[in-house]
SELO-908204 format. One record per residue (C-alpha): residue in three letters; x, y, z. Coordinates in nm, 2 decimals. Layout:
<rs>
<ALA; <X; Y; Z>> ...
</rs>
This chain:
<rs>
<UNK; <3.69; 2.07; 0.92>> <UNK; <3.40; 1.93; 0.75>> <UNK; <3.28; 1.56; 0.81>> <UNK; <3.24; 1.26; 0.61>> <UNK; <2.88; 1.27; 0.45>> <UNK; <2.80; 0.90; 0.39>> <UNK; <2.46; 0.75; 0.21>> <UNK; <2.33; 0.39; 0.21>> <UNK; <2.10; 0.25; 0.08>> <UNK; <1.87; -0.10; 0.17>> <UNK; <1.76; -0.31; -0.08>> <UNK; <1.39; -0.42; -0.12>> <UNK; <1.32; -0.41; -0.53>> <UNK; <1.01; -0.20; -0.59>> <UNK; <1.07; -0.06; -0.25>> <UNK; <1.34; 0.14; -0.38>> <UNK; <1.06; 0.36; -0.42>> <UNK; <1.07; 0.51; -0.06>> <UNK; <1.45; 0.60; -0.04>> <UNK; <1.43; 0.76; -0.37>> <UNK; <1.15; 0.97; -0.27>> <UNK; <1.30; 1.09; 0.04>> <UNK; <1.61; 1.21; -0.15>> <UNK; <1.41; 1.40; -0.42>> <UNK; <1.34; 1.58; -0.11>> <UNK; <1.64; 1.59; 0.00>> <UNK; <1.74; 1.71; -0.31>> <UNK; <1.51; 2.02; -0.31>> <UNK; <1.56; 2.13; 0.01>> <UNK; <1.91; 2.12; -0.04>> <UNK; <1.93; 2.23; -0.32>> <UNK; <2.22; 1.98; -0.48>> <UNK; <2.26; 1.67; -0.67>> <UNK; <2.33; 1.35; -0.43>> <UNK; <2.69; 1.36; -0.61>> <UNK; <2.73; 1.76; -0.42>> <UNK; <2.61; 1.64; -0.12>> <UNK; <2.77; 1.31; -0.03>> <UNK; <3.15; 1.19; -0.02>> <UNK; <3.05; 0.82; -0.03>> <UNK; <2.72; 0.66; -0.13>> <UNK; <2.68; 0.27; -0.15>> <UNK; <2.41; 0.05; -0.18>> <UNK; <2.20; -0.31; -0.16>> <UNK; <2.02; -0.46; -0.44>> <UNK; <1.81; -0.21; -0.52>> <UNK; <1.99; 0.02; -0.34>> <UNK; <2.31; -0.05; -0.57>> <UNK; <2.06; 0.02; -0.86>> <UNK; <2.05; 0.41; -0.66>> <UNK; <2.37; 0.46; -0.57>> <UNK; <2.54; 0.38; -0.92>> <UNK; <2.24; 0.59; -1.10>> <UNK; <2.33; 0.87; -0.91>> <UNK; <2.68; 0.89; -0.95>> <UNK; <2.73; 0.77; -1.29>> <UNK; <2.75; 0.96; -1.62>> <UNK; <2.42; 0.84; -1.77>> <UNK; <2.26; 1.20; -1.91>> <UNK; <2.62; 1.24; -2.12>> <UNK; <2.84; 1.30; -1.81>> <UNK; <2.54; 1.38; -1.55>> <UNK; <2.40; 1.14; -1.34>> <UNK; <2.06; 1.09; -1.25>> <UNK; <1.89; 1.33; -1.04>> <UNK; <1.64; 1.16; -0.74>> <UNK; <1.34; 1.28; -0.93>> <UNK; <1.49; 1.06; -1.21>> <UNK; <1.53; 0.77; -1.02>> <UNK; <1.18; 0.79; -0.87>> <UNK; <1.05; 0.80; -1.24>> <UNK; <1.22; 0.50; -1.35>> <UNK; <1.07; 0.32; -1.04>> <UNK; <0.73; 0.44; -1.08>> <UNK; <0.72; 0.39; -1.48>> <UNK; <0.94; 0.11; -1.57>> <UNK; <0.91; -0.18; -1.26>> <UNK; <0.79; -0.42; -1.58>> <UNK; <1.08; -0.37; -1.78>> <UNK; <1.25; -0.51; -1.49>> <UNK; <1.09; -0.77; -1.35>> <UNK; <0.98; -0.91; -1.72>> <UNK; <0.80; -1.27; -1.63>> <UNK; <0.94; -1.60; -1.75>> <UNK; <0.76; -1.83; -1.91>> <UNK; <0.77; -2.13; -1.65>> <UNK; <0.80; -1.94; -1.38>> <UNK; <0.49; -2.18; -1.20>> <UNK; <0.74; -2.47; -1.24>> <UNK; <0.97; -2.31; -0.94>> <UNK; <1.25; -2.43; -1.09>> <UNK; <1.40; -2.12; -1.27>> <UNK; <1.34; -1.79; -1.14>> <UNK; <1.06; -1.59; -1.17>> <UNK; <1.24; -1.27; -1.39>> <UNK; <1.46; -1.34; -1.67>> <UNK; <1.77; -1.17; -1.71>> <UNK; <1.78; -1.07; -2.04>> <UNK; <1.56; -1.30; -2.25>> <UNK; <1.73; -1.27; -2.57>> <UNK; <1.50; -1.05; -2.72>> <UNK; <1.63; -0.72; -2.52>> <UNK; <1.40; -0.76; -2.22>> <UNK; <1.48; -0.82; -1.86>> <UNK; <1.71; -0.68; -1.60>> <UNK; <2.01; -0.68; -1.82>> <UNK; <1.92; -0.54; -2.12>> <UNK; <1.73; -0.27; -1.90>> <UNK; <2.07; -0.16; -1.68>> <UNK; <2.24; -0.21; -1.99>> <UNK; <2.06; 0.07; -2.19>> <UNK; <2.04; 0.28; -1.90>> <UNK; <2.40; 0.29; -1.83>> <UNK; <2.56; 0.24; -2.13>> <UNK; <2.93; 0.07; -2.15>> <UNK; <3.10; 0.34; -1.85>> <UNK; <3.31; 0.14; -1.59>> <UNK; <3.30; 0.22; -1.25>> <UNK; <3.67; 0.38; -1.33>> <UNK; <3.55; 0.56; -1.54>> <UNK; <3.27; 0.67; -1.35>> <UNK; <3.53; 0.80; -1.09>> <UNK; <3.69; 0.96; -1.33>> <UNK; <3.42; 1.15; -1.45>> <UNK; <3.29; 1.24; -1.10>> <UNK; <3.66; 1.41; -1.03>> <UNK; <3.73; 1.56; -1.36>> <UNK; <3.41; 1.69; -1.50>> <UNK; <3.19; 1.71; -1.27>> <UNK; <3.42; 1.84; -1.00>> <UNK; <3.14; 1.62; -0.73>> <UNK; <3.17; 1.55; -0.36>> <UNK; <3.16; 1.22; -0.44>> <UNK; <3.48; 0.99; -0.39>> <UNK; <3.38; 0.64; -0.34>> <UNK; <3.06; 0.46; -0.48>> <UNK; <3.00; 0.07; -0.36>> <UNK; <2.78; -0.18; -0.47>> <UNK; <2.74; -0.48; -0.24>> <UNK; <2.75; -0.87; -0.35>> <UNK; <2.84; -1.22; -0.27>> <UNK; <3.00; -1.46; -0.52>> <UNK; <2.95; -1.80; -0.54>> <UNK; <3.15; -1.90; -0.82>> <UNK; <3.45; -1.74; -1.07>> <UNK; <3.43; -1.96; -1.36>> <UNK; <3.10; -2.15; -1.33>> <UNK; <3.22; -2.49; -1.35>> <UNK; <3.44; -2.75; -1.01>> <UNK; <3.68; -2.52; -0.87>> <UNK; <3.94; -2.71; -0.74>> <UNK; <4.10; -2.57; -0.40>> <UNK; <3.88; -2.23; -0.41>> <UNK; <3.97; -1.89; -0.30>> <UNK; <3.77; -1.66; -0.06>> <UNK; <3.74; -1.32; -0.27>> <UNK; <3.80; -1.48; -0.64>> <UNK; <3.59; -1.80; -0.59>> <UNK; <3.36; -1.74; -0.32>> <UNK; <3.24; -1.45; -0.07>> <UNK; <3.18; -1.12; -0.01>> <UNK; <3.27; -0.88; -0.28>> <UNK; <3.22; -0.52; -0.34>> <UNK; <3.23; -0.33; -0.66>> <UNK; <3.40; 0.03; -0.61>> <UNK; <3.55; 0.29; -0.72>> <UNK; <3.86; 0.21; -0.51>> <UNK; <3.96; -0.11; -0.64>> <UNK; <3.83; -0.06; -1.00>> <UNK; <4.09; 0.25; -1.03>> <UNK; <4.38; 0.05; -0.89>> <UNK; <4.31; -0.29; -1.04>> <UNK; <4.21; -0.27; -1.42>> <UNK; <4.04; -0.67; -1.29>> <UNK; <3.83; -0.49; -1.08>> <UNK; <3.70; -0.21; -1.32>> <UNK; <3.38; -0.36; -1.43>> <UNK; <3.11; -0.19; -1.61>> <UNK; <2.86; -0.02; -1.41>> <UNK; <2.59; -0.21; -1.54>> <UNK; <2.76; -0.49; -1.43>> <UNK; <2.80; -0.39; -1.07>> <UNK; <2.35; -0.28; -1.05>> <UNK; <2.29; -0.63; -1.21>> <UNK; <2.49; -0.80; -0.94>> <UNK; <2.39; -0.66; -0.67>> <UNK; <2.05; -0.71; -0.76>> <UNK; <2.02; -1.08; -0.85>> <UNK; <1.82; -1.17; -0.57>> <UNK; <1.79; -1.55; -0.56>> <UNK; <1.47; -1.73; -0.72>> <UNK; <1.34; -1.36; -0.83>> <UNK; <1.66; -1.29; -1.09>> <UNK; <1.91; -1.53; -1.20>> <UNK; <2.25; -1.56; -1.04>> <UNK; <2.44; -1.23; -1.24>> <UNK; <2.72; -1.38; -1.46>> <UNK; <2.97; -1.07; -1.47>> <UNK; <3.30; -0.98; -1.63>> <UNK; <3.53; -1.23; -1.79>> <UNK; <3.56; -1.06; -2.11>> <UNK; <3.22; -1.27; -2.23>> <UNK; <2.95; -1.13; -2.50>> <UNK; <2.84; -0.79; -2.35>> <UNK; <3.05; -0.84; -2.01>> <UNK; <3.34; -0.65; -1.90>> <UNK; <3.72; -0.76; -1.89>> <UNK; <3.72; -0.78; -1.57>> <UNK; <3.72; -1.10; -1.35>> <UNK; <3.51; -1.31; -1.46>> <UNK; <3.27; -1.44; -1.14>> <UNK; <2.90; -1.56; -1.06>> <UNK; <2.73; -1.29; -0.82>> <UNK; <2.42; -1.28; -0.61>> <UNK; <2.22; -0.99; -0.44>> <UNK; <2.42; -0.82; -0.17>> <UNK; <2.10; -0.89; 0.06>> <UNK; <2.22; -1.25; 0.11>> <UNK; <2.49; -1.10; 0.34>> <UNK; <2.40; -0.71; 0.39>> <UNK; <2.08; -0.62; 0.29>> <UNK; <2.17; -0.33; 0.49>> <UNK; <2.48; -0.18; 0.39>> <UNK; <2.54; 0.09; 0.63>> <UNK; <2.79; -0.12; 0.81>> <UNK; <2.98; -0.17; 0.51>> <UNK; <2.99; 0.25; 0.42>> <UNK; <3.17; 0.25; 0.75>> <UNK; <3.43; 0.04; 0.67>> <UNK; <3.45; 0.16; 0.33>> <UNK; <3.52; 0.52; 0.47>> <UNK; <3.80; 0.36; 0.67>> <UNK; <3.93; 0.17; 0.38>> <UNK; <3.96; 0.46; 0.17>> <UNK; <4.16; 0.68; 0.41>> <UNK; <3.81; 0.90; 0.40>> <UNK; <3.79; 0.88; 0.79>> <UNK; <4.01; 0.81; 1.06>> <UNK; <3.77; 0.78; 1.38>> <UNK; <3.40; 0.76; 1.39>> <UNK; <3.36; 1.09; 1.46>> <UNK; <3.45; 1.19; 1.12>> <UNK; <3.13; 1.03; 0.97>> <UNK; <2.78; 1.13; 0.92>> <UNK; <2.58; 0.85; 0.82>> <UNK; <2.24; 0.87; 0.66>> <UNK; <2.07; 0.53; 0.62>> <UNK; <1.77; 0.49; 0.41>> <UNK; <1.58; 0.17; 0.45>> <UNK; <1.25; 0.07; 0.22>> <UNK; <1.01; 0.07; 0.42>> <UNK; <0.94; -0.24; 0.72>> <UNK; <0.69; -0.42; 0.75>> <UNK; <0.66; -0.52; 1.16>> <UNK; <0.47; -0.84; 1.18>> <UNK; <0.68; -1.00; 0.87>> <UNK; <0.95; -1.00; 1.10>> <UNK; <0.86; -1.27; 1.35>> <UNK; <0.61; -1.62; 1.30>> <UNK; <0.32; -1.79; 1.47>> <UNK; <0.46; -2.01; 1.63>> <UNK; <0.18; -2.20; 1.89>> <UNK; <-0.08; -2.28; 1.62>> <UNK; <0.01; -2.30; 1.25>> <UNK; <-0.27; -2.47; 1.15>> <UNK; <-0.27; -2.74; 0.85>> <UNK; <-0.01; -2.96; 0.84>> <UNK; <0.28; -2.76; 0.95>> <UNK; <0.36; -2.90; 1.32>> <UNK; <0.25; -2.65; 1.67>> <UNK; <0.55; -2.47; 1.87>> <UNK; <0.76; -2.43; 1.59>> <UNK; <0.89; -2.78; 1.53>> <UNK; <0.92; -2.74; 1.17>> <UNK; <1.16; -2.91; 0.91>> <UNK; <1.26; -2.84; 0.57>> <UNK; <0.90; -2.79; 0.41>> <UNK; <0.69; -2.54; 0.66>> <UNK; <1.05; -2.29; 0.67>> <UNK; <1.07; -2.33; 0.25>> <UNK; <0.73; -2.42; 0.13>> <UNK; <0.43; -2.32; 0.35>> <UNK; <0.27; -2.01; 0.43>> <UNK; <0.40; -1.93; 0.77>> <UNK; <0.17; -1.67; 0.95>> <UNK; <0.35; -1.36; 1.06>> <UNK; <0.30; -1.20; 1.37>> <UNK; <-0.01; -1.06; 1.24>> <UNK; <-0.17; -1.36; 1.16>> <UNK; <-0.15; -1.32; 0.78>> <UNK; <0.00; -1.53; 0.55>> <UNK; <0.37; -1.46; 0.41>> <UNK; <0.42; -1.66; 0.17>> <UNK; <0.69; -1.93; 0.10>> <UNK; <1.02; -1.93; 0.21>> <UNK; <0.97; -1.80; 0.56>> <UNK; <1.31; -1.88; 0.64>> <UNK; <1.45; -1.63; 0.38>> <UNK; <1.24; -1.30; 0.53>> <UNK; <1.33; -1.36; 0.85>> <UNK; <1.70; -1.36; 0.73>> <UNK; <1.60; -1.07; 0.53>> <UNK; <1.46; -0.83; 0.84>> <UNK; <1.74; -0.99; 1.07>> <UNK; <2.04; -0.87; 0.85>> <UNK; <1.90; -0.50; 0.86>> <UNK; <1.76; -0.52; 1.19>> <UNK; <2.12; -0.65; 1.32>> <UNK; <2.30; -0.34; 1.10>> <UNK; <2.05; -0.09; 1.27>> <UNK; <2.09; -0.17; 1.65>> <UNK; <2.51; -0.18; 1.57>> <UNK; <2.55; 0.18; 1.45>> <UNK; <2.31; 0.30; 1.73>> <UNK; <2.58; 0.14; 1.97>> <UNK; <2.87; 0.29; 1.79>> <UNK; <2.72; 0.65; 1.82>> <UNK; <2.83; 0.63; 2.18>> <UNK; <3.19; 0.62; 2.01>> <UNK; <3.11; 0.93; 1.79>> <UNK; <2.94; 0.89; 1.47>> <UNK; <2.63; 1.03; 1.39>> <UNK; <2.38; 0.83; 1.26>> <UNK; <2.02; 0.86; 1.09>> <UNK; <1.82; 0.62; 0.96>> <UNK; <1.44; 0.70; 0.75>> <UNK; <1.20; 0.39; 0.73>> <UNK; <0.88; 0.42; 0.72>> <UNK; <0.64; 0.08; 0.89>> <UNK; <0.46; -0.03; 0.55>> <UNK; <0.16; -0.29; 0.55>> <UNK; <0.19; -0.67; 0.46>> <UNK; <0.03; -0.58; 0.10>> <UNK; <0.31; -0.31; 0.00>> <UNK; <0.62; -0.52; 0.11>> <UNK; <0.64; -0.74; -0.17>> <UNK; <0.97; -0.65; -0.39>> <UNK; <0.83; -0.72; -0.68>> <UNK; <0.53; -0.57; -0.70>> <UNK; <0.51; -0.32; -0.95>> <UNK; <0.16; -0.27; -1.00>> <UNK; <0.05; 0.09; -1.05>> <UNK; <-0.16; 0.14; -0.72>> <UNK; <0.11; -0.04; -0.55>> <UNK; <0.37; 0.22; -0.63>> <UNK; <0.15; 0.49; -0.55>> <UNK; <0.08; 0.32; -0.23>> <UNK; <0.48; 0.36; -0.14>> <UNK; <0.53; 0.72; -0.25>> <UNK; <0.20; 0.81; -0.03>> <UNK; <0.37; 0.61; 0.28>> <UNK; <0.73; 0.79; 0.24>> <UNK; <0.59; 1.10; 0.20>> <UNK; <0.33; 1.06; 0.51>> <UNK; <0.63; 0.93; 0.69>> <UNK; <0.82; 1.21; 0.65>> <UNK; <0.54; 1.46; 0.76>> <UNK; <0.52; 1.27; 1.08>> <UNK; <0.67; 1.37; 1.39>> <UNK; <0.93; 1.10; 1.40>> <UNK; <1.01; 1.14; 0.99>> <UNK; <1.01; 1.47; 1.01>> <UNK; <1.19; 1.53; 1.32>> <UNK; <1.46; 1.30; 1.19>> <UNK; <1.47; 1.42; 0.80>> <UNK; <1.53; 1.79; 1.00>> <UNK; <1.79; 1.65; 1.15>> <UNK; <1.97; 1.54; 0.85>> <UNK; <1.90; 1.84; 0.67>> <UNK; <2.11; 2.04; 0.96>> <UNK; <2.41; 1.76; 1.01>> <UNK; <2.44; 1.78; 0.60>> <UNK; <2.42; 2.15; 0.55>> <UNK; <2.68; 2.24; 0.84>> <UNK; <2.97; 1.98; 0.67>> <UNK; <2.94; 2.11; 0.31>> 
</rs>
């Protein structure tokens, strides 16, 4: 009997890059779409961008192929992450969402995906496509239903952790929201995008619930664990042995993922004593040395979150499941989601593809090849 084939996917913006370039070659070498290959394929942020794009009917009835995916990352970054105007105020964030004049995130997801729910998405997987794919997740976390005072608020509706599937959506016509809907969501990083306003029947939304979402990173920036639970949920799996995970991060960045913490330098206080304005506002030193940028606080909850999801599933191999993660170490300069600049993107394809003609990537992606190929 064949295994449970499960993909996830990090988020990381632009990063998305790496994890789409490793499944074009996946996608070669196998020979298959994604949608042939795996049974359940969920993502983070950016991830949730390449999870729904290659399971929905976007070509007609035909997702999009890796190669596709790669394309839109390496051509059309600045249709996504489309400046506002007062972004050096710091006090709306730096992308619009759609800035009335069809540009920015929305507009952008909105075009590519056209009106298809995720229902319908399953539907289309099942019934034309005849696909291996059963389940497709985008992760999120909601902070509001209605916008406005909730009085006596509900964990799920109001608040929390929330995943848009295929699952729910074909059970619960208040869960079936447009696939568009579930990218834009997961992807609304905080102070890059603003909080993703979804559902509720509203202008170009869906009739589904109506609720406020941010980027699944906030919670999961690695969703791995989440597959797991998913192929549980679904009735997909009954015991870890039944899974064969593939993780694909975007690409870590080592020193970002600790501080200086003896000699700071400036005014920000020696041995770490810091307060509100060095963890928010000053450029924090990395392990390296090299300055991060603001909001120290928020990368180090950032790596944590994957880090964290990592070292789990490694433990839970000793109960059965087979587990592979790709992620290549990327430099200080490339880890920036949002850079979108053309040498930058380059950069990334050249470090995905170098990692996977190392010994480690290569040894690995071999591996994956062989776990796959046996369980079709």
């Amino acid at each position: 009997m064949s295994k449970i084939l499960i993909l996830a996917v990090d988020g990381g913006g632009i990063k998305g890059i790496i994890p789409s370039y490793f499944l074009t070659q996946l996608e070669s070498t196998m020979g298959l779409p994604c949608y042939q290959i795996f049974d359940i394929i969920g993502g983070t942020s950016t991830g949730g961008i390449i999870a729904t794009a290659l399971t929905s009917p976007i070509n007609e009835t035909v997702p999009l192929t890796a190669s596709e995916v790669l394309r839109i990352y390496s051509t059309d970054g600045d249709k996504i992450f489309v400046s506002q105007e007062f972004e050096e105020l710091k006090y709306v964030s730096h992308y619009y969402g759609d800035d009335g004049k069809g540009n920015g995130i929305e507009p952008y997801l909105q075009s590519t995906y056209l009106w298809s729910s995720l229902n319908d998405a399953k539907n289309n997987m099942k019934e034309v496509l005849n696909g291996r794919t059963k389940h497709v997740f985008t992760t999120s976390y909601t902070i509001n239903s209605n916008g406005g005072i909730i009085n006596n608020p509900q964990k799920g509706s109001d608040y929390g952790p929330y995943l848009f599937n295929w699952l729910d959506a074909s059970d619960y016509p208040s869960d079936d929201y447009y696939v568009w809907e579930a990218a834009r969501a997961t992807s609304a990083a905080p102070t890059y995008f603003p909080v993703a306003h979804v559902g509720g029947n509203q202008g170009p939304n869906s009739a589904a619930n109506e609720r406020w979402a941010l980027d699944g990173g906030v919670m999961s920036n690695n969703p791995a664990i989440w597959s797991i639970s998913e192929a549980f949920r679904t009735g997909l799996a009954s015991s870890l042995s039944d899974i064969v995970l593939v993780s694909l991060g975007t690409g870590s960045y080592p020193a970002g993922a600790g501080l200086v913490t003896v000699d700071q330098g400036g005014l920000d206080p020696d041995n770490g004593n810091w307060g509100v304005a060095p963890w928010m506002a000053s450029d924090l030193d990395d392990l390296a040395g090299i300055e991060n940028g603001d909001a120290a606080i928020i990368k180090i909850i950032t790596e944590a979150v994957q880090l964290v999801s990592s070292q789990q599933l490694i433990g839970l191999t000793n109960s059965g499941l087979s587990y592979y993660r790709l992620e290549p170490p990327i430099a200080q300069a490339q880890s920036q989601m949002d850079n979108v600049d053309p040498s930058n993107v380059e950069s990334l394809i050249t470090s995905a593809s170098d990692y996977l003609n190392s010994p480690e990537g290569s040894s690995i992606f071999e591996q994956i090849v062989n776990e796959l190929t046996s369980n079709l």
